[in-house]
mmCIF file of the N, C-alpha and C atoms, coordinates in Angstrom:
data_MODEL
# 
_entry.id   MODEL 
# 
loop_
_atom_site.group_PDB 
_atom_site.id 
_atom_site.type_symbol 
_atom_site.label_atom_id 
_atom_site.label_alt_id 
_atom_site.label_comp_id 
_atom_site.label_asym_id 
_atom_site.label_entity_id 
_atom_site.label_seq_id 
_atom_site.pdbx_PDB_ins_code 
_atom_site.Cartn_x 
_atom_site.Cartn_y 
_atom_site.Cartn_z 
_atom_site.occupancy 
_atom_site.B_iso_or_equiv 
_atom_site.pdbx_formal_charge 
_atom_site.auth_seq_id 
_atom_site.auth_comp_id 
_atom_site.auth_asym_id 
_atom_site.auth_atom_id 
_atom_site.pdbx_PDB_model_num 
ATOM 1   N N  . UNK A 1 1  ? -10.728 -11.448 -1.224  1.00 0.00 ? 1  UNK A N  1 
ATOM 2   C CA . UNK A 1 1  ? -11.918 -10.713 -1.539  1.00 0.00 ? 1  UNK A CA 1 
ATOM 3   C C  . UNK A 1 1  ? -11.985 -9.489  -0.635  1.00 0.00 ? 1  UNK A C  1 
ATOM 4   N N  . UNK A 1 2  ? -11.856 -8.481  -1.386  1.00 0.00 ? 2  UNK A N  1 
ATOM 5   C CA . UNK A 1 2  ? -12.051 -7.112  -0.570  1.00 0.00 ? 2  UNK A CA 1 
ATOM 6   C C  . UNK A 1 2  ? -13.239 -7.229  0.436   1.00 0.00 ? 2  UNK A C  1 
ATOM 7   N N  . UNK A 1 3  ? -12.782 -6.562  1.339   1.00 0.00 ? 3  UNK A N  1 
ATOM 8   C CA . UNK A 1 3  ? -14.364 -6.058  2.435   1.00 0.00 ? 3  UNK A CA 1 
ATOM 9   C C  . UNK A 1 3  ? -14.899 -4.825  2.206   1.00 0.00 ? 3  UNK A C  1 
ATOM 10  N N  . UNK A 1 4  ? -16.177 -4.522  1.999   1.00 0.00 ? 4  UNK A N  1 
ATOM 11  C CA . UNK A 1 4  ? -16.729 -3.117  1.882   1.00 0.00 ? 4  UNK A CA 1 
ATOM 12  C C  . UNK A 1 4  ? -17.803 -2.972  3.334   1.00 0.00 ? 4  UNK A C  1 
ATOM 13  N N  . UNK A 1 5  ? -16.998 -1.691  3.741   1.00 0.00 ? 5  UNK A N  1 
ATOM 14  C CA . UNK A 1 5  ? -17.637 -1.336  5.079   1.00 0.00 ? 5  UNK A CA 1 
ATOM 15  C C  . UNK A 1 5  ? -18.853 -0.049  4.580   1.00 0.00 ? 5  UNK A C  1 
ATOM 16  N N  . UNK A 1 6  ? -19.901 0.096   5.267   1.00 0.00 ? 6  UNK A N  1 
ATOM 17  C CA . UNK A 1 6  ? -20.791 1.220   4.044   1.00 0.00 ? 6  UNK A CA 1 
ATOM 18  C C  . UNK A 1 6  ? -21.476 2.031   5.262   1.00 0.00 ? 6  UNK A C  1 
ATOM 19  N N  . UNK A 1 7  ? -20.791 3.199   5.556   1.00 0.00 ? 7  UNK A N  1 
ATOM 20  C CA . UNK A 1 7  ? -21.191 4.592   5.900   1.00 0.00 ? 7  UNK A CA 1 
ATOM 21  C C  . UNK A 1 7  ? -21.986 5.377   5.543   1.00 0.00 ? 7  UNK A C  1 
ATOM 22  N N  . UNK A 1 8  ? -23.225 5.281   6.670   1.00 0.00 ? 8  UNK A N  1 
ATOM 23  C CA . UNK A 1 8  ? -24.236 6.178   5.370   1.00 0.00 ? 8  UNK A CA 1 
ATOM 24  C C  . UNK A 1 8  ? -24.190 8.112   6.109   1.00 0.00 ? 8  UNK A C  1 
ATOM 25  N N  . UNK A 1 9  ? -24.642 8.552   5.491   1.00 0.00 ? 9  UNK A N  1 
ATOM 26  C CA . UNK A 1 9  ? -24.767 10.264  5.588   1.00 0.00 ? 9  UNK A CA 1 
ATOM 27  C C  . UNK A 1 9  ? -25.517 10.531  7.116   1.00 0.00 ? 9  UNK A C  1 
ATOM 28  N N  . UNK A 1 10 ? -24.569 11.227  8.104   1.00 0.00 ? 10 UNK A N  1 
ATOM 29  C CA . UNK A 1 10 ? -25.638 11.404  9.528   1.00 0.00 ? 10 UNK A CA 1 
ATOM 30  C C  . UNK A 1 10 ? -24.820 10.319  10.393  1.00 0.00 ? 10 UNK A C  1 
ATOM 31  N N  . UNK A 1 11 ? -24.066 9.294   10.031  1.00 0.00 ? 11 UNK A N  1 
ATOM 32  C CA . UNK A 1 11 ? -23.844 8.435   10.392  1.00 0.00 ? 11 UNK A CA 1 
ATOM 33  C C  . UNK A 1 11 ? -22.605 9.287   12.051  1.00 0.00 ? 11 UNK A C  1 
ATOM 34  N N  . UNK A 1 12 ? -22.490 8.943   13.081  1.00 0.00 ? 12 UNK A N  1 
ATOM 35  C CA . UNK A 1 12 ? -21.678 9.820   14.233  1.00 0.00 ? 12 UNK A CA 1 
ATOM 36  C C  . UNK A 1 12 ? -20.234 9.423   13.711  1.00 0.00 ? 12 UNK A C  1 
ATOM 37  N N  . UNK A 1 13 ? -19.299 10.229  14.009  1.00 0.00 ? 13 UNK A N  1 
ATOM 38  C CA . UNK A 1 13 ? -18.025 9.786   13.935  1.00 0.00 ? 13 UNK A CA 1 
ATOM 39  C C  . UNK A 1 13 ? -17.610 8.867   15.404  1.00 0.00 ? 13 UNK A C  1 
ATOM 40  N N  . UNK A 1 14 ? -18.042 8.755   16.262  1.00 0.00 ? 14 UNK A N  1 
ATOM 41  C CA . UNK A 1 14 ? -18.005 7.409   17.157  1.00 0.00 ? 14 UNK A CA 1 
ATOM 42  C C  . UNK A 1 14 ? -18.212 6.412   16.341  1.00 0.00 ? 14 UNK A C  1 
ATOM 43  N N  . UNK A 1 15 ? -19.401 5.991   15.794  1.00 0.00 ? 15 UNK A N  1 
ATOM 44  C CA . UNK A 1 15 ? -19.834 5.147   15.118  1.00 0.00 ? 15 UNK A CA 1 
ATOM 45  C C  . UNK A 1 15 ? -19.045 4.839   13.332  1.00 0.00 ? 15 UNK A C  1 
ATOM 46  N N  . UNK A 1 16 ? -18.970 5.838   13.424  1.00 0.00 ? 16 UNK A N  1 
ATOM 47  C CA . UNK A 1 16 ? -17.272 5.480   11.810  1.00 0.00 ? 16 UNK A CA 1 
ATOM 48  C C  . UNK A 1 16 ? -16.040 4.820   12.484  1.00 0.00 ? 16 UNK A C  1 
ATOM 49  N N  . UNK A 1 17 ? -15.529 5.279   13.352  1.00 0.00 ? 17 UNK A N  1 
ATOM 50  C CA . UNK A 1 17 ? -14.351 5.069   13.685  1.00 0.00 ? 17 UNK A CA 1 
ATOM 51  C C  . UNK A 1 17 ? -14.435 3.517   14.442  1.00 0.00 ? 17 UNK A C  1 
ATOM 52  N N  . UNK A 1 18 ? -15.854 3.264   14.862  1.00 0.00 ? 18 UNK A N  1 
ATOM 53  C CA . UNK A 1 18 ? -15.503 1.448   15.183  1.00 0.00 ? 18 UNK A CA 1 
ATOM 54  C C  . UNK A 1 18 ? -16.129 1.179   14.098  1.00 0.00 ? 18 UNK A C  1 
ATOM 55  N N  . UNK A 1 19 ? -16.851 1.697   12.720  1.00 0.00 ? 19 UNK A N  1 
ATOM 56  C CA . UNK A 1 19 ? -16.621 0.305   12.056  1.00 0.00 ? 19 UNK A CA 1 
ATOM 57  C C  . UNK A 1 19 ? -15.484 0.185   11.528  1.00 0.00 ? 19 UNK A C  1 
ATOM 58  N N  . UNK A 1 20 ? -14.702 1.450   11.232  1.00 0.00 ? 20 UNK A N  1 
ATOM 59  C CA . UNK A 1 20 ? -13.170 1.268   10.251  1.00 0.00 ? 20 UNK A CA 1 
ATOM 60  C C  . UNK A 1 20 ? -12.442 0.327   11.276  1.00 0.00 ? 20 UNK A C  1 
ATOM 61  N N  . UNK A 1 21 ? -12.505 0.635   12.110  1.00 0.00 ? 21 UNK A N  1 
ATOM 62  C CA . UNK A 1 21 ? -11.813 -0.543  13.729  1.00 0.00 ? 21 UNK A CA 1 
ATOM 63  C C  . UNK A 1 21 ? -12.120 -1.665  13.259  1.00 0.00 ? 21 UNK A C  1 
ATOM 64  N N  . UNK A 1 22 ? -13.350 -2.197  13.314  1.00 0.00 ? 22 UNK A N  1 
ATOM 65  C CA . UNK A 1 22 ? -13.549 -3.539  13.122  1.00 0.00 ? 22 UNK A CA 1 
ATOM 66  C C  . UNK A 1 22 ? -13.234 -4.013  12.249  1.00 0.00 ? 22 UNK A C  1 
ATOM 67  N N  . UNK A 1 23 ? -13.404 -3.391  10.534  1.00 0.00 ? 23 UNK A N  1 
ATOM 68  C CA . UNK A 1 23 ? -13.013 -3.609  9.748   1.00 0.00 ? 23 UNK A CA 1 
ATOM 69  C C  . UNK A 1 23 ? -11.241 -3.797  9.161   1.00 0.00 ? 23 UNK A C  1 
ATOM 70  N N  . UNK A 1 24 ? -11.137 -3.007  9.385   1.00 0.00 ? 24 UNK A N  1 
ATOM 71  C CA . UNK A 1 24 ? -9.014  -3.556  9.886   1.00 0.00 ? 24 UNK A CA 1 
ATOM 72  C C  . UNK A 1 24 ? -8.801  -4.565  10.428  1.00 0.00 ? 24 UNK A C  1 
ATOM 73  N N  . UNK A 1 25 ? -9.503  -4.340  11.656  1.00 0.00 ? 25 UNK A N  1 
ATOM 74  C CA . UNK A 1 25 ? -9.317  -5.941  12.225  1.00 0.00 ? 25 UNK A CA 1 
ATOM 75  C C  . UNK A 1 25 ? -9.525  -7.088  11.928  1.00 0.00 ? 25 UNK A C  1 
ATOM 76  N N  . UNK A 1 26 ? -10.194 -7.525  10.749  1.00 0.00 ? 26 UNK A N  1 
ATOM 77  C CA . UNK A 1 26 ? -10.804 -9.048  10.374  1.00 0.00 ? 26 UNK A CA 1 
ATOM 78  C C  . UNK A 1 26 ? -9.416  -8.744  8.764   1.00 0.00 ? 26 UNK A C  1 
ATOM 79  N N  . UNK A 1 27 ? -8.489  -7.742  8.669   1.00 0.00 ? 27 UNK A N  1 
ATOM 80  C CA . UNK A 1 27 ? -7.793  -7.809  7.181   1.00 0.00 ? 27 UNK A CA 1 
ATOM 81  C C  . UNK A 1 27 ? -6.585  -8.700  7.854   1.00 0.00 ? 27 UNK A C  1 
ATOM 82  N N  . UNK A 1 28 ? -6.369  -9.570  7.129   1.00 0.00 ? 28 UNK A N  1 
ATOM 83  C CA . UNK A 1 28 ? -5.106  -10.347 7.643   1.00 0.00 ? 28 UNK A CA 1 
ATOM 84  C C  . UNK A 1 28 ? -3.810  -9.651  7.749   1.00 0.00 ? 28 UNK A C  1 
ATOM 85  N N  . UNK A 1 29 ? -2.963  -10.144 8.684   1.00 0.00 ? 29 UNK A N  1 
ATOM 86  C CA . UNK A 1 29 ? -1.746  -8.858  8.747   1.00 0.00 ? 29 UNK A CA 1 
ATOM 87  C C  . UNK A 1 29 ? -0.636  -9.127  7.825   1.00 0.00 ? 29 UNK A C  1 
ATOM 88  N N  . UNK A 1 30 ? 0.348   -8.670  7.059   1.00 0.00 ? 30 UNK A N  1 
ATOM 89  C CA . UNK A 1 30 ? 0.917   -9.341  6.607   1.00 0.00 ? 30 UNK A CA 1 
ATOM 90  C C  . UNK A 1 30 ? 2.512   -9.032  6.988   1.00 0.00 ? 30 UNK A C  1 
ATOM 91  N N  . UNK A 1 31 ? 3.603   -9.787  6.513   1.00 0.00 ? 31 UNK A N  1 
ATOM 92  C CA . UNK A 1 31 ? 4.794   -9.286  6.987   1.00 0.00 ? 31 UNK A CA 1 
ATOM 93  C C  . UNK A 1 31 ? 5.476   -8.849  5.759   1.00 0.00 ? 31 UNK A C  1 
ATOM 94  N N  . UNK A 1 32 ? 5.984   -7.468  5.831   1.00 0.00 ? 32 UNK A N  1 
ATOM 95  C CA . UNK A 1 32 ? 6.637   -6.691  4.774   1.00 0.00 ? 32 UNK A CA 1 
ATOM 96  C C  . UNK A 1 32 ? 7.982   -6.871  5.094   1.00 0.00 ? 32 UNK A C  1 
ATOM 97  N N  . UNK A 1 33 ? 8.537   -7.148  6.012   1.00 0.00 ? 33 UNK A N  1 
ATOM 98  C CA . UNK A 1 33 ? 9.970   -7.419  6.266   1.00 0.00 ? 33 UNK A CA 1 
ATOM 99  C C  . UNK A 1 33 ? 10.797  -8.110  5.848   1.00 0.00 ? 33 UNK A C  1 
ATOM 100 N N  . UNK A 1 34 ? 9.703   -9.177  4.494   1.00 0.00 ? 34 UNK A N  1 
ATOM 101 C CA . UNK A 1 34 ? 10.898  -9.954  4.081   1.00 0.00 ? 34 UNK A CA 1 
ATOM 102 C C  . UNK A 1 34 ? 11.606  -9.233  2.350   1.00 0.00 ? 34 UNK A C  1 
ATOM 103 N N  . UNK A 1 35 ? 10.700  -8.106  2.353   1.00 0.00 ? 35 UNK A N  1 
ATOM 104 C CA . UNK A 1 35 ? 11.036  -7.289  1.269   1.00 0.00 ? 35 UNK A CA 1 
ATOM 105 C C  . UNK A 1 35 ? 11.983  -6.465  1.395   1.00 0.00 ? 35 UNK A C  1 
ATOM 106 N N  . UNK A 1 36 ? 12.452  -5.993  2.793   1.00 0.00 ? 36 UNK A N  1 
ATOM 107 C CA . UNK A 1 36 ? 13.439  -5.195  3.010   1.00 0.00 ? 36 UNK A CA 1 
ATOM 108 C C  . UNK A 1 36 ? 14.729  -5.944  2.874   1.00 0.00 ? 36 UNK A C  1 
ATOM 109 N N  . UNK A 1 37 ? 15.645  -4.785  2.329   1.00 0.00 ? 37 UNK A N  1 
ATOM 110 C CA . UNK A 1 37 ? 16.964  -4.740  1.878   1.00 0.00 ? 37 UNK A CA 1 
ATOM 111 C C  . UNK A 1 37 ? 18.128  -4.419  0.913   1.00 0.00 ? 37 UNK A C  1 
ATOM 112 N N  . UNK A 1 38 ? 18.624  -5.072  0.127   1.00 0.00 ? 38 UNK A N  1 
ATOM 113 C CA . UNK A 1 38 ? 19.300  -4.345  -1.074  1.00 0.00 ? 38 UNK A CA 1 
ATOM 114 C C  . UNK A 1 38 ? 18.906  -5.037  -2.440  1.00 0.00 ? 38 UNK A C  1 
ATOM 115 N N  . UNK A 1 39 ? 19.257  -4.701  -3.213  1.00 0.00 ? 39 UNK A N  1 
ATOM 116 C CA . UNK A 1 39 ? 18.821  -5.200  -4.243  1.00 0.00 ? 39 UNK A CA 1 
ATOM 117 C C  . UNK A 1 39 ? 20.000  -5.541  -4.692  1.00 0.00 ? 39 UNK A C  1 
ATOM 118 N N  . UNK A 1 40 ? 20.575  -6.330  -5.278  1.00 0.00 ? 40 UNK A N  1 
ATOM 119 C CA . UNK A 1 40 ? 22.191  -6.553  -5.726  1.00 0.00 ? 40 UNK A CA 1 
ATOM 120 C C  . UNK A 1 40 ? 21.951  -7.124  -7.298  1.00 0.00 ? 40 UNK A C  1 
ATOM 121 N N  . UNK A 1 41 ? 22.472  -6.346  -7.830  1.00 0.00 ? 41 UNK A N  1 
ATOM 122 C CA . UNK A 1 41 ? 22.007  -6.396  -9.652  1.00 0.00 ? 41 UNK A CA 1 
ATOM 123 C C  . UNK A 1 41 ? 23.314  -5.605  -10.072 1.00 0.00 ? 41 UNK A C  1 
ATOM 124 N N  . UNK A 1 42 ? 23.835  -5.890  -11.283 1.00 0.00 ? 42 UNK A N  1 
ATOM 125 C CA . UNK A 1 42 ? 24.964  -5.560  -12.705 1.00 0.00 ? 42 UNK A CA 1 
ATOM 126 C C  . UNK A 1 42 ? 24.651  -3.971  -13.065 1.00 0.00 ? 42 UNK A C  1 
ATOM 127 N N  . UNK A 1 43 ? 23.152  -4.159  -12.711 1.00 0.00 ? 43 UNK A N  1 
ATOM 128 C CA . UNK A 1 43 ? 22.749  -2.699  -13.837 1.00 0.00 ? 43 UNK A CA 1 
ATOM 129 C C  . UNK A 1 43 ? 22.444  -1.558  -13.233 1.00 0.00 ? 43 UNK A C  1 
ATOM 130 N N  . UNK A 1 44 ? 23.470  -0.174  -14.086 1.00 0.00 ? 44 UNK A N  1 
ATOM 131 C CA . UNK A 1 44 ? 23.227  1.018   -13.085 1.00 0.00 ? 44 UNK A CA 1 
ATOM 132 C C  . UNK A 1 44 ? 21.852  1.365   -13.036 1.00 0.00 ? 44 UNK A C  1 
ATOM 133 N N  . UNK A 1 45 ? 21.102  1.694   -11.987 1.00 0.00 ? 45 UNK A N  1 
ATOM 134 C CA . UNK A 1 45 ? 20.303  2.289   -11.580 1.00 0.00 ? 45 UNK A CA 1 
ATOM 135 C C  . UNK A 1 45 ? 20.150  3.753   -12.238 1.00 0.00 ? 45 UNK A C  1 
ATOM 136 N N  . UNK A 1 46 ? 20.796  4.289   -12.135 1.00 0.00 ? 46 UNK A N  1 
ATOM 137 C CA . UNK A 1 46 ? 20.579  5.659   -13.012 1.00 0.00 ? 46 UNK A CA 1 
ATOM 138 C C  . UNK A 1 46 ? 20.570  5.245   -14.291 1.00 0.00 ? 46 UNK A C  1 
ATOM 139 N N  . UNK A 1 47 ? 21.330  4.902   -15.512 1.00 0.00 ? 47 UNK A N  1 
ATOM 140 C CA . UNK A 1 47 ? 21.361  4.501   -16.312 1.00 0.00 ? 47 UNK A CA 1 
ATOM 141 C C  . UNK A 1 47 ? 19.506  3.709   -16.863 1.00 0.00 ? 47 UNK A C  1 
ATOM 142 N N  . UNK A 1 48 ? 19.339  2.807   -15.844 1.00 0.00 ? 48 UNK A N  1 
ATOM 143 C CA . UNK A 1 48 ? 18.389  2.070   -15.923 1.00 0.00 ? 48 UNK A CA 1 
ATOM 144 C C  . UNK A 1 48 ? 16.943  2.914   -16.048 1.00 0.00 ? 48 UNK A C  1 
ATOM 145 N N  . UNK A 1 49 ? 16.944  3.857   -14.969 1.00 0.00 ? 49 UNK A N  1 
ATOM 146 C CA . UNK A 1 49 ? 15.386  4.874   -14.714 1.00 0.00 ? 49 UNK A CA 1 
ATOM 147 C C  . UNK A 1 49 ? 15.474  5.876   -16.278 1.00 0.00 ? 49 UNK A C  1 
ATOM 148 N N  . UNK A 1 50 ? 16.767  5.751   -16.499 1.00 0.00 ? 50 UNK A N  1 
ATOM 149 C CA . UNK A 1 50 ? 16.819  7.401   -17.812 1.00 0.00 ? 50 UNK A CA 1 
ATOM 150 C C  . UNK A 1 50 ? 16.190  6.279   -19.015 1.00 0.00 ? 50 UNK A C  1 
ATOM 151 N N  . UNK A 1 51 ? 16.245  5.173   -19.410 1.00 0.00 ? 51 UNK A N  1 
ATOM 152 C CA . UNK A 1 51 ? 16.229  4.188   -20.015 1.00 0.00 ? 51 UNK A CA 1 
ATOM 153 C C  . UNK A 1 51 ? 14.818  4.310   -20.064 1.00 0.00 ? 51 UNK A C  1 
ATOM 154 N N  . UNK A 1 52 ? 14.040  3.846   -18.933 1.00 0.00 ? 52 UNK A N  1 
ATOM 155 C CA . UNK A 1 52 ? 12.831  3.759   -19.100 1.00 0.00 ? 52 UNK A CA 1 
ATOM 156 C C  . UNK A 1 52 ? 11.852  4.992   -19.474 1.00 0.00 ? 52 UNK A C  1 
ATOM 157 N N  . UNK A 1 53 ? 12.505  6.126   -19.202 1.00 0.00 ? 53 UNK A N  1 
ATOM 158 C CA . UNK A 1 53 ? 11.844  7.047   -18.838 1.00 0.00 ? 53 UNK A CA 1 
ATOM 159 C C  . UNK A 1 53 ? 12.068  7.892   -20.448 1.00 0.00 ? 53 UNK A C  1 
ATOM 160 N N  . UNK A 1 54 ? 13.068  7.571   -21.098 1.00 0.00 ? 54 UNK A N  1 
ATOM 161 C CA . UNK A 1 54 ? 13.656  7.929   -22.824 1.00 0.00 ? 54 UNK A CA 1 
ATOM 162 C C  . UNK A 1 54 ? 13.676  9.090   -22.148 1.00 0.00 ? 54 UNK A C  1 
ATOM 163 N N  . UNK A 1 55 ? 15.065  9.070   -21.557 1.00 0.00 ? 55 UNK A N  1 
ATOM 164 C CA . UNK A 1 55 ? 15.512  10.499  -21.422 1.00 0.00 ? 55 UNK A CA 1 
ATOM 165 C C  . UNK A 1 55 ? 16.881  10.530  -21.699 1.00 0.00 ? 55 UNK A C  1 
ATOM 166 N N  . UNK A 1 56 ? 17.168  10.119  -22.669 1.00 0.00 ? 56 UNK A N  1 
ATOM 167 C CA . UNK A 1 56 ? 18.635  9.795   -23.337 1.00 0.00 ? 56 UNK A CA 1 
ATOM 168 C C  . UNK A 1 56 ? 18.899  11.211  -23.834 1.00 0.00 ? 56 UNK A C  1 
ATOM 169 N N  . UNK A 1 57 ? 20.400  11.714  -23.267 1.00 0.00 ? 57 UNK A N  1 
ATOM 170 C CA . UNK A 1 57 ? 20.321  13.400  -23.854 1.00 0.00 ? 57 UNK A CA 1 
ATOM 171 C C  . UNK A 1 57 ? 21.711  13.268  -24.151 1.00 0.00 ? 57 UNK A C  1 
# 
């Protein structure tokens, strides 16, 4: 469930910058590292993007 942090007009930029602080802080962290690497697949990549994209010439 998203968090909504709510900034009103007048509000100090001291006072923005710790709630965006606080608010980051309670988002769970996650680890992207297990996404890194190669992709190992049959199918050309170029071939594949012109494909999707119907740019057959």
């Amino acid at each position: 469930m998203p968090m909504v942090t709510i900034i009103k007009k007048g509000t100090s930029v001291i006072q923005m910058k710790r709630l965006l602080k606080e608010a980051f802080s309670k988002t769970p962290k996650r680890n992207i590292r297990q996404y890194a690497g190669v992709l190992k697949t049959d199918v050309d990549p170029l071939k594949y993007q012109k494909k999707m994209r119907n740019e057959w010439s």
